[in-house]
Each structure stands twice: as structure tokens, then as C-alpha cells.
N, C-alpha and C positions, 0 to 999 in steps of 0.2 A: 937782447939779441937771441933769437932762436936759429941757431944752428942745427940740422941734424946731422947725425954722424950720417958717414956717407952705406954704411951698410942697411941703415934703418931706409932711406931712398930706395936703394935697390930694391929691399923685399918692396917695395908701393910702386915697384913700376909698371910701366904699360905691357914691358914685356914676359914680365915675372907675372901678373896677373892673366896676362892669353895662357901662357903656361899651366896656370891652377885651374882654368876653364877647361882648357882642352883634355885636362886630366880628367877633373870631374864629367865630360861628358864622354869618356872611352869608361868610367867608372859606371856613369847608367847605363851604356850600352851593355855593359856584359852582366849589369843586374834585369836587366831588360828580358835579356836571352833566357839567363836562372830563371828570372820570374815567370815567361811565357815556358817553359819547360817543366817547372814544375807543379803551378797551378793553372794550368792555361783558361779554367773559367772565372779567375780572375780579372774580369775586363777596367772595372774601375780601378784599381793598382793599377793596371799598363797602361790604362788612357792618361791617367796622373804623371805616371814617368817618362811617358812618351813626350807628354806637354813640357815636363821641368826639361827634358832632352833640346825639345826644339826652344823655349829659351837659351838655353847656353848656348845654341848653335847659333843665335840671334845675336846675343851677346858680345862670341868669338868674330861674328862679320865682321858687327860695329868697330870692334878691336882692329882687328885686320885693316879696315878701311883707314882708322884714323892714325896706326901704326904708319900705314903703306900706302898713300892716297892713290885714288886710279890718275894718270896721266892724262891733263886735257886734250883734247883730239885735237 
């Protein structure tokens, strides 16, 4: 029998992980900002973190969608 404790659930859930998403993507936004501010002829860095940015935001839809489905018309 595997049982998990119910705490160990919680950290794996759908909700706790939009959470960790949405952290880490206000987390690239403001290294985003640092980075264009402080080296701004750094293009490959921002094009990099730009992209990891729009995955997560890809990510958080899917999340979003399957957390909250749209309502059939």
C-alpha cells in the first residue's frame, strides 16, 4: 500500500505548482529588467530569458486551463 501523507500531495499539486510558475516568472521579469538595464548589448542573454519567460507563461495557460476549464458556449 502506498499511501502518501496528505502534506507530501499538497506540495504536487496543480495549485501549488501554478504558484511556483507564476513566482518564477515575476522572478525573470525583474531579472529581465536588471539584465536589460545593466548590460543592454546583451541580446543573446534577453533573447534567452525572454524565451525561458514565455514558456512559463505557456506553462501557467495550460495550468490555468486545466485547473479552470473555459465553459462550453
Amino acid at each position: 500500500m502506498d499511501h502518501e501523507p496528505a502534506a507530501d500531495v499538497n506540495l504536487r499539486s496543480p495549485q501549488r505548482e501554478l504558484i511556483e510558475l507564476r513566482m518564477a516568472h515575476a522572478d525573470l521579469d525583474s531579472l529581465i529588467d536588471r539584465a536589460d538595464g545593466q548590460n543592454p548589448g546583451d541580446e543573446l542573454t534577453l533573447r534567452r530569458l525572454k524565451k525561458r519567460r514565455l514558456l512559463l507563461r505557456d506553462q501557467i495557460a495550460r495550468l490555468e486551463a486545466e485547473l479552470d476549464p473555459p465553459e462550453p458556449a
